[in-house]
TIBA-946672 format. One line per 8 residues: number of its first residue (from 1); their letters; for each residue y negated, z negated, x negated of C-alpha. Coordinates in Angstrom, 1 decimal, always signed. Each point is the difference from the previous one (the first is absolute). Example, Ala and Ser with C-alpha at 12.3 -4.5 7.8 and 13.67 -1.06 7.14 Angstrom:
REM residues 2
1	AS	+4.5,-7.8,-12.3 ~ -3.4,+0.7,-1.4
END
This chain:
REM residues 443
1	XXXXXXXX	-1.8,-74.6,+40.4 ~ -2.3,+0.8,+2.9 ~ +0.3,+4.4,+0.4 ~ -3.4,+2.3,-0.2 ~ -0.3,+1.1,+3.2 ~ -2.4,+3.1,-0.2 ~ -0.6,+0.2,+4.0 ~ -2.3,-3.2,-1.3
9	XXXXXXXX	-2.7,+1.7,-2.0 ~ +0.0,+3.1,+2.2 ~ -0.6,-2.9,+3.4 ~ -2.6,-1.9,-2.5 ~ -2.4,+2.9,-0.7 ~ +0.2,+1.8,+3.7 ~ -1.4,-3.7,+1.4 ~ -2.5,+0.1,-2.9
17	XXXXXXXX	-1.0,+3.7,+0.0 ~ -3.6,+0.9,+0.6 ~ -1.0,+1.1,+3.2 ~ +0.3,+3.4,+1.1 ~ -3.0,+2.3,-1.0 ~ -0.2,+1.2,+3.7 ~ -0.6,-3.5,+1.4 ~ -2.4,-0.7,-3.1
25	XXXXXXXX	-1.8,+3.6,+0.6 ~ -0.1,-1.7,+4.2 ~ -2.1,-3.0,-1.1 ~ -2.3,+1.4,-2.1 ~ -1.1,+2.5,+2.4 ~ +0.0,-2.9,+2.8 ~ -2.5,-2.0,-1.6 ~ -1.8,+3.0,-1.3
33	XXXXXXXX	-0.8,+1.2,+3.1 ~ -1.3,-4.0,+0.9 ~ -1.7,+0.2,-2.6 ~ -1.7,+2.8,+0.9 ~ -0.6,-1.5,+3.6 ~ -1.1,-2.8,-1.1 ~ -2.7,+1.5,-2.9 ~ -1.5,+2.3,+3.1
41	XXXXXXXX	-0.1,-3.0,+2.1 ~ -2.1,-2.0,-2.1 ~ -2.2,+2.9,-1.5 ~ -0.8,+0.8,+3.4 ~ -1.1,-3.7,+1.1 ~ -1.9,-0.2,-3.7 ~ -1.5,+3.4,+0.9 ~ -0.9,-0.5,+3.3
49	XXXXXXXX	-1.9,-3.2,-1.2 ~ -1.7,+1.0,-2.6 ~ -0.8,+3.8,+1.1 ~ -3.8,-0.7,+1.2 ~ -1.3,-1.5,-3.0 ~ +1.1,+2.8,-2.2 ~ -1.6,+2.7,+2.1 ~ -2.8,-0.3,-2.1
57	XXXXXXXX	+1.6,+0.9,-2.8 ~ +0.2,+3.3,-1.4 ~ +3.6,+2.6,+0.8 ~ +1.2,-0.9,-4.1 ~ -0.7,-3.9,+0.7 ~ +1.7,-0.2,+3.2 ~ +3.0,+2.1,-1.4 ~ +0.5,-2.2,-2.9
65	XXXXXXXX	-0.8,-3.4,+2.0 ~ +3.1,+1.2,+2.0 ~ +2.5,+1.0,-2.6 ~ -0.5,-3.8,-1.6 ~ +0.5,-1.4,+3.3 ~ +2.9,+2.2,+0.7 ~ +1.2,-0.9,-3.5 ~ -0.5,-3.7,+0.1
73	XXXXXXXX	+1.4,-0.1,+3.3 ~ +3.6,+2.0,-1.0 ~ +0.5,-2.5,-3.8 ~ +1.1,-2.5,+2.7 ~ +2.3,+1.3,+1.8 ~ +1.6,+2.4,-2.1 ~ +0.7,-2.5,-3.0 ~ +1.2,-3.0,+2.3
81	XXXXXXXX	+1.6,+2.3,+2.6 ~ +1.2,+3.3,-2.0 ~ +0.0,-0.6,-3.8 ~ +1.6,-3.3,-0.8 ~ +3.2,+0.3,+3.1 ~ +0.5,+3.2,-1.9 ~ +0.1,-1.4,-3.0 ~ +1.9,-2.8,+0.8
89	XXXXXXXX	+2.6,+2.5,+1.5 ~ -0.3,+2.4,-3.1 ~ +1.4,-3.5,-2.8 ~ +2.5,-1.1,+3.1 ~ +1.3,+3.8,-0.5 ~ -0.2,+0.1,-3.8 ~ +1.6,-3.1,-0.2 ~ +2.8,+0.6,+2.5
97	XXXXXXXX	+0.5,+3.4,-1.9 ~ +0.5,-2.0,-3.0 ~ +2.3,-2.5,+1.2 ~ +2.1,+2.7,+1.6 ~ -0.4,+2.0,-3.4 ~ +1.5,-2.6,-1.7 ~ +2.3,-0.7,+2.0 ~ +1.5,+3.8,-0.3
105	XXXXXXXX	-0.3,-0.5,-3.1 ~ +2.2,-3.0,-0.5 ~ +2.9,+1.6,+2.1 ~ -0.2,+2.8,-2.0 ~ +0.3,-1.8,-2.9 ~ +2.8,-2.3,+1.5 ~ +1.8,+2.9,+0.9 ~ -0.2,+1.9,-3.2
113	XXXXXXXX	+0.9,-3.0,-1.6 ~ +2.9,-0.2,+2.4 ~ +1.1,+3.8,-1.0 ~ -0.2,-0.7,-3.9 ~ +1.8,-3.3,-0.2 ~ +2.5,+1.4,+2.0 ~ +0.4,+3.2,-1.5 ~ -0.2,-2.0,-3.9
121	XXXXXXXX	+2.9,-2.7,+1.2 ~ +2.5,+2.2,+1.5 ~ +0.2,+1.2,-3.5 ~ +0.3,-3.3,-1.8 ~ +3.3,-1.2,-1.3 ~ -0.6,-3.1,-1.4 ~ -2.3,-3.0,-0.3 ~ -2.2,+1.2,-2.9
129	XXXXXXXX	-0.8,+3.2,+2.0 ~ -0.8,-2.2,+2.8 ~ -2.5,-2.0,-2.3 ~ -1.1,+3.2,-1.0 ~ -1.0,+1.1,+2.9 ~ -1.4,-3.1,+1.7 ~ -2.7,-0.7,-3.1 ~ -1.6,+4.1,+1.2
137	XXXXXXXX	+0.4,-1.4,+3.9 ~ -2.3,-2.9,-0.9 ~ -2.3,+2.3,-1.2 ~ +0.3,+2.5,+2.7 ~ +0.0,-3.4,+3.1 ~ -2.7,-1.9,-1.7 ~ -2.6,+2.7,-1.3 ~ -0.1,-1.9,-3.2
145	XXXXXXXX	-0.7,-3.3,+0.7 ~ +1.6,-2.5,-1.6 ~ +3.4,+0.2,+1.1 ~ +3.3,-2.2,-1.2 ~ +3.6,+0.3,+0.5 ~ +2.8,-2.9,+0.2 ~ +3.9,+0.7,-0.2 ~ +3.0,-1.9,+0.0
153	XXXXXXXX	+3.7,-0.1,+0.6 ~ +0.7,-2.2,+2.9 ~ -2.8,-2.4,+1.8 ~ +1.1,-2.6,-2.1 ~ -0.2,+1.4,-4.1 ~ -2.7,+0.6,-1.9 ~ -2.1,+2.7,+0.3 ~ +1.0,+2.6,-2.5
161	XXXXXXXX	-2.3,+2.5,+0.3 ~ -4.2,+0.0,+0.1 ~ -1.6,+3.7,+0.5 ~ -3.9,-0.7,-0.7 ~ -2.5,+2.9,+1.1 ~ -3.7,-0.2,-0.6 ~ -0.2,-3.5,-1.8 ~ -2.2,-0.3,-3.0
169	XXXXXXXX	+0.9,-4.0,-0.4 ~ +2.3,-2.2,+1.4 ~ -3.0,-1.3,+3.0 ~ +1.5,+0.2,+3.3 ~ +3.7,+0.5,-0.9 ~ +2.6,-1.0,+1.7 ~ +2.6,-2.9,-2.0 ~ +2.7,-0.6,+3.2
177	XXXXXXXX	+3.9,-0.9,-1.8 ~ +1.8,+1.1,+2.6 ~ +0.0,+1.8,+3.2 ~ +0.3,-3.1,+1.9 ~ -3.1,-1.3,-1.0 ~ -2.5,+3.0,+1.5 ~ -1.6,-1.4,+3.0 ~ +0.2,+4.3,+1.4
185	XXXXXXXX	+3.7,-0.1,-1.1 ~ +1.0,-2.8,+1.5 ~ -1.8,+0.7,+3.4 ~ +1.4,+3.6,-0.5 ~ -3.1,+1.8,+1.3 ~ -3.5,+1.5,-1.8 ~ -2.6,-2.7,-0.5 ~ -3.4,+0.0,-1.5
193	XXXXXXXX	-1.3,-3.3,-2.1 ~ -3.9,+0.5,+0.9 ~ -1.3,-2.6,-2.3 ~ +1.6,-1.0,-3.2 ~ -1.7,-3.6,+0.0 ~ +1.1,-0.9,+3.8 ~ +3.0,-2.5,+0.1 ~ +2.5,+3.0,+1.5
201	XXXXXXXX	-0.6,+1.8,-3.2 ~ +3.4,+1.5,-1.3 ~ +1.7,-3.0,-2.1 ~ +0.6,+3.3,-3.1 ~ -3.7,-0.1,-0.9 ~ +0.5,-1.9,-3.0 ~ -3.0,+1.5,-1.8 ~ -3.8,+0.4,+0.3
209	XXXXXXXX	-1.3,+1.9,+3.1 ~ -3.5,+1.4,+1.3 ~ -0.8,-2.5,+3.3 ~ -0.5,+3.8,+1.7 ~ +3.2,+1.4,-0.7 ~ +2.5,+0.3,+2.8 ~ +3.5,+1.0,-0.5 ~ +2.5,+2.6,+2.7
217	XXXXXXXX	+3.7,-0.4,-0.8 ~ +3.0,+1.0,+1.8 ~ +4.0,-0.9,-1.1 ~ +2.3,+2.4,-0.9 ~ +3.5,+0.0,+1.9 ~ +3.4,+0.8,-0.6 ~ +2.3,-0.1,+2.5 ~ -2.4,-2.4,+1.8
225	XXXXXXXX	-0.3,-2.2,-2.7 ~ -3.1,-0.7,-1.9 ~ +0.7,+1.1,-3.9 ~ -3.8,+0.5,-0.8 ~ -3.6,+0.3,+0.9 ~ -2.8,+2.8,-0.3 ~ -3.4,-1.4,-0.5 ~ -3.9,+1.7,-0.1
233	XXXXXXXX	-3.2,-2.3,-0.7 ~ -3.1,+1.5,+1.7 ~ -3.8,-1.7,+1.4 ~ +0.8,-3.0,+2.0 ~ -1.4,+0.9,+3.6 ~ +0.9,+3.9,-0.3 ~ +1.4,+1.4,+3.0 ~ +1.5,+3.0,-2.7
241	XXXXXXXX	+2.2,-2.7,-1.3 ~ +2.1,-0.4,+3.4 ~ +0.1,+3.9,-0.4 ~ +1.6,-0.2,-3.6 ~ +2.6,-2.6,+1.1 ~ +0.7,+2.9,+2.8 ~ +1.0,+2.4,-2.9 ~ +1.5,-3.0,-2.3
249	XXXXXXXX	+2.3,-0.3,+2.8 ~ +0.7,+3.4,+0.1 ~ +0.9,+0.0,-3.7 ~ +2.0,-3.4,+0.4 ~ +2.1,+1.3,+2.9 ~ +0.8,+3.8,-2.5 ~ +0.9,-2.1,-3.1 ~ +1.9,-2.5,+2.2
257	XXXXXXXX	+2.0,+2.2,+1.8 ~ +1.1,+2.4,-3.0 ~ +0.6,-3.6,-2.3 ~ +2.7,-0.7,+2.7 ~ +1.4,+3.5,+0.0 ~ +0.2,+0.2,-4.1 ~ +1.4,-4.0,-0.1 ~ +2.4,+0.6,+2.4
265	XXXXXXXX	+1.5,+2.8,-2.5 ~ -0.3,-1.7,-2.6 ~ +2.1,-3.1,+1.5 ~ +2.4,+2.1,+1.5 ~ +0.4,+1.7,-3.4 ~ +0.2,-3.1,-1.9 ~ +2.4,-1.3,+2.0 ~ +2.4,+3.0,-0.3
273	XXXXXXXX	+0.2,-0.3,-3.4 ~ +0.0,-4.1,-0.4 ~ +2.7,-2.2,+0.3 ~ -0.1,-2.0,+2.9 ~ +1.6,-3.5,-1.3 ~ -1.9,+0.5,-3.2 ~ -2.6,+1.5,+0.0 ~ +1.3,+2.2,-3.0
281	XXXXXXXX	-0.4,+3.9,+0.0 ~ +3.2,+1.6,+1.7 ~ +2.8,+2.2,-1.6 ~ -1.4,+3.1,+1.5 ~ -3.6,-1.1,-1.4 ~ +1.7,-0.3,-3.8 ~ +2.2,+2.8,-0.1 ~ -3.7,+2.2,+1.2
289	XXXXXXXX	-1.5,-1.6,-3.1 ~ +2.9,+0.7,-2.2 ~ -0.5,+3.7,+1.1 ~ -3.8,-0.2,-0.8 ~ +1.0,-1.9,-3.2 ~ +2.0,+3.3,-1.0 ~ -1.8,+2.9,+1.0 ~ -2.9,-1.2,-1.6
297	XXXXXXXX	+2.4,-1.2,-3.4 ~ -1.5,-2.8,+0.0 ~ +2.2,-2.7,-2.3 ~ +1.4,-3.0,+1.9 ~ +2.4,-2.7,-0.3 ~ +2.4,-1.0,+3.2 ~ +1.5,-2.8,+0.7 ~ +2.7,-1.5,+2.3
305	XXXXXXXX	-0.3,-3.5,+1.3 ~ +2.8,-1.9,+1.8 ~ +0.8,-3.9,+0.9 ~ +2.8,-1.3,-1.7 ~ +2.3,-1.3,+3.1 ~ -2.6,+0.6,+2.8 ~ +3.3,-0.4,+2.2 ~ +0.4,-3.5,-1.0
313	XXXXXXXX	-3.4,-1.0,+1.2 ~ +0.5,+2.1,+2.9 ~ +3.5,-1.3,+1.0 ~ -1.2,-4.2,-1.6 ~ -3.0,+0.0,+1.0 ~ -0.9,+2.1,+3.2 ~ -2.0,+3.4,+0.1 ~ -3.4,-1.3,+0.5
321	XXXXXXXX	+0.3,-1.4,-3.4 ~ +1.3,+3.0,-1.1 ~ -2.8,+1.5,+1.1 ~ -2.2,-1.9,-1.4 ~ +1.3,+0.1,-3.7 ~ -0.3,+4.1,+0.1 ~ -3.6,-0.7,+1.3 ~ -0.6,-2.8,-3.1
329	XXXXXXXX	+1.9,+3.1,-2.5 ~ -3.1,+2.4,+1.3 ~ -2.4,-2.9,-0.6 ~ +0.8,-0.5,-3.5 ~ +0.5,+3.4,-1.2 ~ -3.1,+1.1,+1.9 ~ -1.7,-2.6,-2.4 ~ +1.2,+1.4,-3.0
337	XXXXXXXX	-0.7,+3.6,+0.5 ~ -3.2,+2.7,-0.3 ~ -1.8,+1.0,+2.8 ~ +1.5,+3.7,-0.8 ~ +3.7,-1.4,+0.4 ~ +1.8,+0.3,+2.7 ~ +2.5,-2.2,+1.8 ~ +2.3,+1.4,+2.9
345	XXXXXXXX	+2.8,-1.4,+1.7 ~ +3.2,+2.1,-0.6 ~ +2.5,-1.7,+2.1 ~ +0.7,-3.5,+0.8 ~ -0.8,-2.5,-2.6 ~ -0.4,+3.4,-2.7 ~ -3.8,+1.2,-1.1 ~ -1.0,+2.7,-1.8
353	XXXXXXXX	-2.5,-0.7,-2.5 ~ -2.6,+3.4,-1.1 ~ -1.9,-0.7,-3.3 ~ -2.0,+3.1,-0.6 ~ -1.4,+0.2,-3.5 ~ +2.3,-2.5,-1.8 ~ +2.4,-0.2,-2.3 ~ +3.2,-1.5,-0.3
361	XXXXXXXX	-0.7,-3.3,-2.1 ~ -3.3,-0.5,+1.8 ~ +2.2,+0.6,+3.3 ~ +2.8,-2.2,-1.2 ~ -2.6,-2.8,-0.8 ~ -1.5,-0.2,+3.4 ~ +3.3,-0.2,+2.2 ~ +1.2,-3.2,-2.8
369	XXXXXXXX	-3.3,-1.6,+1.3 ~ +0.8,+0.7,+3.3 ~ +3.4,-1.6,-0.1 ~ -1.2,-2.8,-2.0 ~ -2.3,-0.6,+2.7 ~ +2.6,-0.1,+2.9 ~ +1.2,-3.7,-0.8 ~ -2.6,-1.5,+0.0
377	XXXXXXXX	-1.6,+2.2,+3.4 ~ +3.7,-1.2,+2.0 ~ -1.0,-3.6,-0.7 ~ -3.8,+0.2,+1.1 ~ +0.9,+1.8,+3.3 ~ +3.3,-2.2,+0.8 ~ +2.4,+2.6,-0.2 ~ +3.4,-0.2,-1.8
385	XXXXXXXX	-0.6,+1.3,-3.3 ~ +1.7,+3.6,-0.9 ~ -0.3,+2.7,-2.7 ~ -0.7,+3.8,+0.0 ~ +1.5,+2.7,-2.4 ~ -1.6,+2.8,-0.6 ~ +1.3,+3.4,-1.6 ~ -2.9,+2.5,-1.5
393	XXXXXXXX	-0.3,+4.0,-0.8 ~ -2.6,+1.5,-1.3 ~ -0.9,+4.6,+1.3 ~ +1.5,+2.1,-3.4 ~ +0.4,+2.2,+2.4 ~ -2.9,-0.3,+2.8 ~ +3.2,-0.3,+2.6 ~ -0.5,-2.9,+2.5
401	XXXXXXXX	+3.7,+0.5,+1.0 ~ +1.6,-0.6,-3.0 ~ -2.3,-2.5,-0.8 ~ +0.8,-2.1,+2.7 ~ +3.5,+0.2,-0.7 ~ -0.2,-0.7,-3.9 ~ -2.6,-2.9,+1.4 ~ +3.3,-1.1,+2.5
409	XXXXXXXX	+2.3,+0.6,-2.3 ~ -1.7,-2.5,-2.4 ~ -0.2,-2.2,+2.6 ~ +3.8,+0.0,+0.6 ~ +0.1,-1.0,-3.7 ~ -2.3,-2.8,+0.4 ~ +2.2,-1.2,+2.6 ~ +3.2,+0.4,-1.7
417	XXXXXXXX	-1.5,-2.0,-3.4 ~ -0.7,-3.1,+1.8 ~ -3.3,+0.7,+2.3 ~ -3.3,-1.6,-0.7 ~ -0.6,+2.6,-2.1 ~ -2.4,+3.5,-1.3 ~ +2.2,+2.6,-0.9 ~ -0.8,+3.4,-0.7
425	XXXXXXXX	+0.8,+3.4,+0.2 ~ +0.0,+1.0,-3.5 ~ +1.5,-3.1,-0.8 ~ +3.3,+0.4,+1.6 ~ +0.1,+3.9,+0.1 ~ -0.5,-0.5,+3.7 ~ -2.0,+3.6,-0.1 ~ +3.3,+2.0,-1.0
433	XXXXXXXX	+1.8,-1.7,+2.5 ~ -2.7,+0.5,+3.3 ~ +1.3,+3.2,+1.1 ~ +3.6,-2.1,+1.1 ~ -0.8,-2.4,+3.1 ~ +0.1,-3.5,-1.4 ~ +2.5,-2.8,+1.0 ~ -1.4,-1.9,+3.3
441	XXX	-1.6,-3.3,-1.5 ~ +1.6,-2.9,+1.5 ~ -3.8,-2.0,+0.2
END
């Protein structure tokens, strides 16, 4: 994204500015004084010629015969020669003034705009705020026009996000799917559409526009790569409009640059609490929910999941197939749960299960479906096919410890009644039993 370079407007208005009033106050006296010269000259010559017929004229008549030729010889000269180059000079001035004026005033505005965004982002910890605060910068860089803003994920996912400012309808707007399909995001520079009806129109303008109506917009980057686009409409043929894609860049480059800051948290976060192989939530990840869960006493039912014999597909089958089947086990049970629930790897081919706001039956019911489903999953994906126990607890006590030891503890008893199986807690009196370490399971 190309930088604002503010040695620019400063080098713009200095070869534009009007000319000095000292060289101005030079002229003017110049041709005031040929003026002058050349008024006497003539007056003289027109006097000299004309002199012996008025001596026969009274003192008033000659006197006023002289002022009008005095005056109709000096109209000339002084409006060719004095009035309109000074007037021309005066609008050359005014408008210079107002060209530089504007100009000052567009760097100010840049560089308040500069200040605020980056005074509002360093404060922004998340997307939302982010949003937030880019829908008030298209305000604040477009001076109300019509202004639109297009987000995404990655160059190639839909746009999830579209911030509208100043639209009464839908004329004019902006329909792009993805980033990849902006002309400015693809050429990864600022560009301004002049005429909606010419054949390099923007391919997004899906609906109805004014013939007049141009359109600035700039991509937004993160980490170099286009994710979105900021967009103004304004009167096709307005030199203003290359000056709001100036301050849409500005904006662009702000949001960009803090987008890549607060994603790059939020990845590096994400990842220390997923599961690499999986994709599941980590053990550190559930145990800092089953704390939440508690201090908050917030009923919940646990569970602990573990493949029946992983070893054997391990040791008959390879690794990478072993893999695979705890990958398939996330699959399916991630099917089968709330969005509230929680599924973390413990350890090896063992998950924890969190279902916050459950009971035990409706618990109980949604792990059978989840192992009735695992048959028929192992066929569809290839893989030899293998069962899961499961040992449940619900929090009498609000104590994630002991829970996960009743929930273990039921899951030693699942293993020792056969496998394949739901067993709880309660069922087995697991829960008086949690404070001893249970057996190892044998898989």
């Amino acid at each position: 994204m190309p930088k604002i370079d503010f040695s620019q407007p400063g080098a713009a208005a200095a070869s534009s500015a009007p000319t000095p009033p000292r060289n101005l106050l030079a002229h003017t006296q110049v041709r005031f004084w040929l003026v002058l010269l050349l008024v006497a000259v003539v007056y003289s010559a027109l006097r000299t010629v004309l002199m012996p017929q008025w001596q026969a004229l009274n003192l008033i008549g000659q006197v006023a015969l002289e002022a009008g030729l005095l005056l109709l010889v000096a109209m000339g000269p002084i409006w060719f020669f004095l009035y309109l180059p000074v007037r021309r000079e005066a609008e050359a001035a005014r408008d210079s003034l107002e060209r530089e004026s504007a100009t000052l005033h567009e760097r100010l505005r840049t560089h308040d705009l500069n200040v605020r965004l980056t005074a509002a982002l360093d404060m922004a910890e998340d997307e939302e705020s982010i949003l937030r605060i880019a829908r008030q910068a298209l305000t604040l860089a477009t001076d109300g026009a019509p202004a639109q803003m297009l987000l995404a994920d990655s160059p190639d996912t839909a746009m999830r996000f579209d911030l509208i400012e100043g639209w009464a309808n839908d004329e004019g707007r902006c329909y792009v799917d993805r980033p990849t399909d902006c002309p400015a995001v693809r050429r990864g520079m600022g560009t301004v559409f002049e005429d909606s009806l010419t054949l390099s129109a923007c391919r997004g303008m899906r609906g109805p526009m004014a013939s007049n109506c141009a359109a600035a917009c700039t991509p937004i980057t993160v980490a170099g790569t286009g994710v979105g686009v900021l967009r103004a409409l304004g009167p096709s043929g307005d030199p203003s409009l290359y000056r709001l894609l100036q301050s849409l860049n500005t904006a662009a480059h702000h949001v960009g640059a803090r987008l890549a800051v607060v994603r790059s948290i939020s990845n590096s976060a994400r990842e220390a609490a997923t599961d690499p192989l999986t994709g599941a939530a980590n053990r550190r990840s559930g145990e800092a929910r089953l704390a939440n869960l508690a201090q908050h006493t917030q009923p919940y039912v646990l569970a602990m999941l573990d493949i029946d014999f992983f070893k054997k597909i391990n040791d008959g089958h390879g690794h990478e197939v072993g893999d695979r089947a705890i990958k398939l086990l996330v699959e399916v049970v991630r099917g089968c749960i709330r969005r509230e629930d929680m599924l973390c790897r413990y350890g090896g081919e063992e998950f924890l299960l969190i279902l916050p706001g459950i009971d035990l039956a409706s618990a109980t019911a949604l792990l059978q479906r989840c192992r009735a489903e695992l048959p028929s999953a192992c066929s569809r994906a290839g893989l030899p096919a293998f069962t899961v126990s499961v040992g449940m607890a619900d929090a009498p006590n609000s104590n994630p410890v002991q829970q996960i030891r009743a929930a273990d503890a039921a899951l030693y008893s699942a293993k020792q009644a056969g496998r394949d199986r739901v067993v709880c807690a309660h069922d087995v009196g697991a829960e008086a039993d949690a404070t001893e370490q249970p057996a190892q399971k044998t898989g």
